[in-house]
C-alpha positions in Angstrom: 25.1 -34.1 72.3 23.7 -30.8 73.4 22.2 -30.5 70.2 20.4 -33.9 70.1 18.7 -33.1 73.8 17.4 -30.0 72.4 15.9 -32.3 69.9 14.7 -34.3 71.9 13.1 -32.1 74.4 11.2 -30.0 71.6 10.3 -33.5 70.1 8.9 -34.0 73.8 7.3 -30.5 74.4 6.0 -30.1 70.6 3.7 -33.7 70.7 3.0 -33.7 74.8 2.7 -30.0 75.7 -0.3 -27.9 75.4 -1.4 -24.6 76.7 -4.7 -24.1 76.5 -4.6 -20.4 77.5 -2.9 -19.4 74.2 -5.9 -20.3 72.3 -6.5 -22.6 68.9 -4.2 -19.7 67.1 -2.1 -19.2 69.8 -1.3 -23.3 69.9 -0.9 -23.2 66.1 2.0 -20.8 66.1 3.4 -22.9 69.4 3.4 -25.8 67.3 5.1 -23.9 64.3 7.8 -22.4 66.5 8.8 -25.6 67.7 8.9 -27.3 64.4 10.9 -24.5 63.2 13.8 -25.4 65.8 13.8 -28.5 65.0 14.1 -27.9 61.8 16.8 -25.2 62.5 18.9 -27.8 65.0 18.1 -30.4 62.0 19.8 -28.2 59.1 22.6 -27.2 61.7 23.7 -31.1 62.4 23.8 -31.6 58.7 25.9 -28.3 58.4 28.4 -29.1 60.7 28.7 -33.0 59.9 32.1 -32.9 58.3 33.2 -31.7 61.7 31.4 -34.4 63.6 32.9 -37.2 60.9 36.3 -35.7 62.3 35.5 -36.5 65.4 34.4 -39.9 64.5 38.0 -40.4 62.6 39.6 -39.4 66.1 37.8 -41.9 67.9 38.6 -44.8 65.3 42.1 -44.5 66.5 40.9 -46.7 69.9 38.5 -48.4 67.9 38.6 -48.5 64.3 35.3 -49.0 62.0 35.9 -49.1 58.6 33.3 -47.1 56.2 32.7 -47.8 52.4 30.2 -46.5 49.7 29.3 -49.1 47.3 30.9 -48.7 44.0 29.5 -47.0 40.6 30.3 -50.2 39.0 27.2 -51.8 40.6 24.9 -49.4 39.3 21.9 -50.8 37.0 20.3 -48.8 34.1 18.0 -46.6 35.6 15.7 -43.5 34.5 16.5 -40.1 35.1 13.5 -38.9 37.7 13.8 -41.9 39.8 15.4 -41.6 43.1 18.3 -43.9 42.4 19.5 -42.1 39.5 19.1 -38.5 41.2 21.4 -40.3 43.5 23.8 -41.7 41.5 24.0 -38.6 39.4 23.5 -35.2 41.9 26.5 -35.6 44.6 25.1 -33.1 47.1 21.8 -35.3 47.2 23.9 -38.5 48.1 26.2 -36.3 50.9 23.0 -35.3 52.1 21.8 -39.4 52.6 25.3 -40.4 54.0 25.1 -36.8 56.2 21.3 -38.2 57.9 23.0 -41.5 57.9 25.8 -40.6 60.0 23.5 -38.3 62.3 21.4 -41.1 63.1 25.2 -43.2 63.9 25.9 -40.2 66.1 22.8 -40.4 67.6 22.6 -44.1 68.5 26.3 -45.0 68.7 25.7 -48.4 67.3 28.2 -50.8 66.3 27.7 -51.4 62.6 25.4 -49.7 59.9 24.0 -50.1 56.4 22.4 -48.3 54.3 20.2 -49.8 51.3 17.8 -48.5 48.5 15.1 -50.4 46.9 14.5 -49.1 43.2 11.7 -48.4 41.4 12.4 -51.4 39.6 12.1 -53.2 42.5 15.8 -54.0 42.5 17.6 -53.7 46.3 21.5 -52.2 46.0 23.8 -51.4 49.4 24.5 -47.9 49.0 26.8 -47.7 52.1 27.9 -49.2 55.2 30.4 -48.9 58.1 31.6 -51.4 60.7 34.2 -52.2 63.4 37.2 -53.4 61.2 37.6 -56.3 63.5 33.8 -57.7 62.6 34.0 -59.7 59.0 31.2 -59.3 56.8 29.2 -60.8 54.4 27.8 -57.7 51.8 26.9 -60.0 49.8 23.8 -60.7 51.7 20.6 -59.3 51.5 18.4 -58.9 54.9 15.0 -59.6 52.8 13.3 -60.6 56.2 14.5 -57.2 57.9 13.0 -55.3 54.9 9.7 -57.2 54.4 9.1 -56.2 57.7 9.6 -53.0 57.4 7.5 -52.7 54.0 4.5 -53.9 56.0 4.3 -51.0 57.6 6.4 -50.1 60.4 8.7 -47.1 59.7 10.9 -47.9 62.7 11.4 -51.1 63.9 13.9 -51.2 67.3 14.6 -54.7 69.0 16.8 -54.5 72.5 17.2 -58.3 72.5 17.5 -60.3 69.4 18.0 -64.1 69.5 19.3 -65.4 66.8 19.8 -62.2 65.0 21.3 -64.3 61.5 17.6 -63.8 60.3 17.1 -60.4 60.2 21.2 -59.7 59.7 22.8 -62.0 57.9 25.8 -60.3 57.6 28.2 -61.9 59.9 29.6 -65.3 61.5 27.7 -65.5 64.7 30.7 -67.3 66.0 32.9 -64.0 65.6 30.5 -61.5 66.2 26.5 -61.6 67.4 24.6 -58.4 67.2 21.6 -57.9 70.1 20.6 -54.6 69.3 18.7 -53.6 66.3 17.1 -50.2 64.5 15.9 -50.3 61.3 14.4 -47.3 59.4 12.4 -47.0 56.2 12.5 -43.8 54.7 10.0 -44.1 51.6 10.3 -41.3 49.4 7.9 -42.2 46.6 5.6 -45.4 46.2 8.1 -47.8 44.6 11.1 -46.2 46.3 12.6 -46.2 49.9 15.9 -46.1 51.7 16.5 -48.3 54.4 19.1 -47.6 57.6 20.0 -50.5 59.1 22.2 -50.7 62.4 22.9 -53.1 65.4 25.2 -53.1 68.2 26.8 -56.4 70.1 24.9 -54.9 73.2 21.2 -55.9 74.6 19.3 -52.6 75.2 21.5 -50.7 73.2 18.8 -48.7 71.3 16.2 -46.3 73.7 12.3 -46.6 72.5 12.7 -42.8 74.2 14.7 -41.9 70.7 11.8 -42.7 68.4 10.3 -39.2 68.3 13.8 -37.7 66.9 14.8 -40.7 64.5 11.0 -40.2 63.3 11.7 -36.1 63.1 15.0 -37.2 61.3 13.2 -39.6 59.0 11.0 -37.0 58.4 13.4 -34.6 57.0 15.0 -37.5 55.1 11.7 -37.7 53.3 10.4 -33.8 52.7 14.3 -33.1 51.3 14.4 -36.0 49.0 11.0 -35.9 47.8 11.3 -32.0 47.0 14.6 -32.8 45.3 12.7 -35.6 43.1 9.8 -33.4 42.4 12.2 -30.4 40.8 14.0 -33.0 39.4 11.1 -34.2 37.6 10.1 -30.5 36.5 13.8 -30.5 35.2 13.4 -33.6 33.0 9.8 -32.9 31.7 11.3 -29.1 30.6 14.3 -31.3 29.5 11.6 -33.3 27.5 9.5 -30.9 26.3 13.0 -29.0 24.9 13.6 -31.7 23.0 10.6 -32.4 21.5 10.2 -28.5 20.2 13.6 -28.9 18.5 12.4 -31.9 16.9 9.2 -29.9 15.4 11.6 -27.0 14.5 14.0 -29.5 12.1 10.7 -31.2 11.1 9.1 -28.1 10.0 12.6 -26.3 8.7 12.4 -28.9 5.7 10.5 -27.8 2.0 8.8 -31.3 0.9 7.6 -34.5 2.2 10.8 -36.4 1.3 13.0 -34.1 3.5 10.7 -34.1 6.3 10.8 -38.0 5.9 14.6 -38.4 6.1 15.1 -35.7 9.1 12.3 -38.1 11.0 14.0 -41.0 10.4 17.7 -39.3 11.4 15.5 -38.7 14.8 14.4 -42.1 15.2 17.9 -43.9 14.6 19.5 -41.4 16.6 16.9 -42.2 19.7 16.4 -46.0 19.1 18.3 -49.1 18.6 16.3 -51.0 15.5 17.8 -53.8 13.3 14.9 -51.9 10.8 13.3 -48.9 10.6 10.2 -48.4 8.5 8.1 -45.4 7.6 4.9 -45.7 5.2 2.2 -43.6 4.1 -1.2 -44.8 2.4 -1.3 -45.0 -1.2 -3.5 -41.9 -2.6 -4.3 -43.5 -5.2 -8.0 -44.4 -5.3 -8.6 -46.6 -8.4 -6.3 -49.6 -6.2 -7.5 -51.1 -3.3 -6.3 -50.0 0.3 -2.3 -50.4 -0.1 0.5 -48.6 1.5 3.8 -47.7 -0.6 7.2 -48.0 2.3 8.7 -44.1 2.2 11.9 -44.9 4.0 13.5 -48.0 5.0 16.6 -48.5 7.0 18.3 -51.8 8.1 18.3 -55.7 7.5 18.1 -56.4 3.7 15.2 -57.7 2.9 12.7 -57.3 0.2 10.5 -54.8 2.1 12.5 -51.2 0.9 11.7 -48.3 -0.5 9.0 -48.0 -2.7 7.3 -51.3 -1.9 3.3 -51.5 -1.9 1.5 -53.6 0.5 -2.5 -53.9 1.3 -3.5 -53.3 4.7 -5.2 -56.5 5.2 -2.5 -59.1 5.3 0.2 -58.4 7.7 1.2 -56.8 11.0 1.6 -53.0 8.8 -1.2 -52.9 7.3 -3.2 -53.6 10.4 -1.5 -50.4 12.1 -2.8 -48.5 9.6 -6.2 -50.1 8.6 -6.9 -50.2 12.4 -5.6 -47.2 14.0 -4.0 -48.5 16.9 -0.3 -48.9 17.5 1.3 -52.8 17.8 3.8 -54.1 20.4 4.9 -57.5 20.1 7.9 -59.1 22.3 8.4 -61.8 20.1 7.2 -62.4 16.7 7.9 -65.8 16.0 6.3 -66.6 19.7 2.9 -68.6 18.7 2.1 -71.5 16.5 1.1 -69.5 13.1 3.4 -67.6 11.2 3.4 -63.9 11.2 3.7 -61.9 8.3 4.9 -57.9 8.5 3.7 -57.1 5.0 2.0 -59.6 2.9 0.0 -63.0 3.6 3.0 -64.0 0.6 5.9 -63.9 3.3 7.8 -67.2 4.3 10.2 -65.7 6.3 10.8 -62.9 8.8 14.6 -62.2 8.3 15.3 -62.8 12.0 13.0 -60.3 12.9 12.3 -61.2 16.7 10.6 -57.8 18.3 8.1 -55.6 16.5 7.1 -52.2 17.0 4.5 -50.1 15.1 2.4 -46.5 15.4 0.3 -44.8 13.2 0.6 -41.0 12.2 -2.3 -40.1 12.2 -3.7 -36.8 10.7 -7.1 -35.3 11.2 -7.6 -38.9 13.6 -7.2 -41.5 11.0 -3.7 -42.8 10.0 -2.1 -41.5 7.2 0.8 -43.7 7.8 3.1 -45.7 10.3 6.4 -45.6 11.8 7.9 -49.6 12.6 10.7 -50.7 14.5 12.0 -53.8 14.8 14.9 -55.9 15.8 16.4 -59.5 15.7 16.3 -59.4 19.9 13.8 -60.6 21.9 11.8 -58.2 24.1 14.0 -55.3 22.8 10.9 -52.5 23.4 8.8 -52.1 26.0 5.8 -50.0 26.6 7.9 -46.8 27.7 9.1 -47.3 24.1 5.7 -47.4 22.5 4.8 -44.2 24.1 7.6 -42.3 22.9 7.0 -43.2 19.8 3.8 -42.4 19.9 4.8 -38.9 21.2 7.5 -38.2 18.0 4.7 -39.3 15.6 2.3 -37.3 16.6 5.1 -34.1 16.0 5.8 -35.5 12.5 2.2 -35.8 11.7 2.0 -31.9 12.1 4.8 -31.7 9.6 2.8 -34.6 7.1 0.1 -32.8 7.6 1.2 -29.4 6.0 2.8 -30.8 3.1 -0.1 -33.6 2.6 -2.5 -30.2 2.1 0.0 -28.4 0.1 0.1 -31.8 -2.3 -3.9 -31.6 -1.9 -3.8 -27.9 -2.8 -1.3 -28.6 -5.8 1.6 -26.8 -4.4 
């Protein structure tokens, strides 16, 4: 408790204090000083919050509260920069939530807690919680009103009297158990993504409007750590990225001929996507037919569309990639009145085909060729899809490139 009074008084001296005799520099390096202890009595809480969780198992003995961290099994698909998946994947980041969370529980003393994150896709998961093993809960529940109010824009929201409270907590039978206190913190860490603590206690005037300045110094730290941590993690996966794409140009341009440096691109591409067909093409160099494309590679669904198969550019869904030069992303092919075609205006049939994908490679600015994928699923790529493929054909149009001219050249 020491501790959080120290807090609470440089809190107190570092926003209300001033001396005017030390001067504009003088007052900067006040202000510095004090933020430095907080931050040093801020670090030393976290440090020594195993002990103080001790403690708090000693004191469950005369009133237990039960504590829980939700299970990996509720986890959703997520990508790697985003804070949920940092999260989920770096263990000392998530001690470091649950260590904040239980210094704001050791700060308050309230009777119940809960911890949430909204995602970056929007989607709201319990990430911990801790009770009174006598209160039965509903976790099921989702305080959407409680959090709506919070994303308007209060960071803290404390109410000493709450009446009903099933609104804002619907966690609990108000015949068994109804909460009067209530804080509420938003801790937003990027645009899309925020953590939420959550607590109440059975008492009126349980929480002090006094403690806002060190739950918002607390909040604070929440924030600066996380968003650092994101930040290097992002570094990490762009290297990560970057990495990977190099040793994609090193097997593209290990290879001695067009043919090889077709196969090891398509080896990439199956590797990295899920396709019920993969298609590579190149324009025909011959100049005495009209504007064709002969298919180069062709993984998948049998249909008539393999290897070595000419088509003109002007019928179907291809051929507009390349005559066009613009990439093609459609969710559902046989969405629409009017038949499709992929290749020729001759087609009757798609094969099941449901979700198309398509990007030039283009050399010198004008496409050569194209890289398709497509599958029988609905909606199977997305925009996040399109881009990476636009990223790995612009590395294997170096690679084209060199052996076009050597083919040019006559080597």
């Amino acid at each position: 408790m020491r501790k959080y009074i120290l807090l609470y008084l440089l809190a107190i001296i570092g926003i209300f204090v001033e001396f005017s005799f030390l001067g504009i520099v003088g007052g900067i390096i006040f202000k510095v000083l004090i933020f430095g202890g907080i931050s040093y009595f801020l670090y030393d809480i976290w440090r020594h919050s195993n002990e103080e969780q001790g403690a708090e198992s000693r004191q469950k003995e005369s009133n237990p509260i039960t504590t829980e961290v939700a299970a990996e099994s509720d986890a959703v698909v997520i990508d790697k920069s985003t804070l949920q998946a940092v999260l989920a994947r770096d263990g000392t980041a998530l001690e470091f939530v649950l260590n904040e969370f239980a210094v704001i529980w050791g700060f308050i003393i309230p009777n119940n807690g809960y911890l949430f994150i909204r995602g970056a896709d929007g989607f709201l998961k319990r990430l911990h919680h801790k009770h009174q093993s006598y209160i039965q809960t509903k976790l099921d529940q989702r305080p959407d009103m409680l959090l709506n109010l919070l994303d308007r824009g209060q960071t803290i929201l404390l109410e000493k009297d709450i009446q009903p409270a099933s609104n804002l907590l619907p966690f609990y039978d108000e015949d068994e158990y109804k909460p009067r206190s209530l804080l509420a913190i938003k801790a937003e860490i990027t645009k899309r993504e925020a953590l939420y603590f959550l607590f109440d206690s059975k008492t009126p005037n349980a929480f002090n409007s006094e403690d806002i300045p060190i739950l918002e110094t607390i909040n604070s730290s929440i924030v600066s750590v996380l968003s650092k941590l994101l930040e290097v993690d992002g570094l990490a996966s762009a290297l990560s990225r970057e990495q990977h794409f190099l040793e994609i140009a090193n097997s593209l341009n290990s290879v001695e001929d067009l043919d090889s440096c077709i196969h090891v691109m398509s080896t990439i591409l199956v590797n990295q996507f899920e396709a019920s067909k993969l298609t590579i093409a190149f324009k025909n160099d011959d100049g005495n037919k009209g504007a064709t494309a002969v298919i180069k590679k062709a993984i998948g669904i049998d249909d008539p569309f393999k290897s070595g198969y000419e088509f003109p550019l002007d019928d179907g869904l291809n051929g507009w990639v390349i005559s066009k030069n613009k990439p093609y992303l459609l969710d559902n092919i046989d969405k629409g009145e009017y038949f499709i075609p992929r290749f020729t205006k001759e087609e009757k049939t798609n094969y099941g085909i449901k979700s198309f994908l398509s990007v030039p490679v283009r050399v010198n600015d004008e496409a050569t060729g194209l890289i398709t994928l497509e599958d029988t699923i609905v909606n199977k790529y997305s925009e996040k899809d399109k881009k990476q493929l636009q990223d790995l054909s612009r590395i294997f149009a170096y690679a084209v490139k060199r052996f076009l001219k050597t083919n040019r050249d006559g080597g």
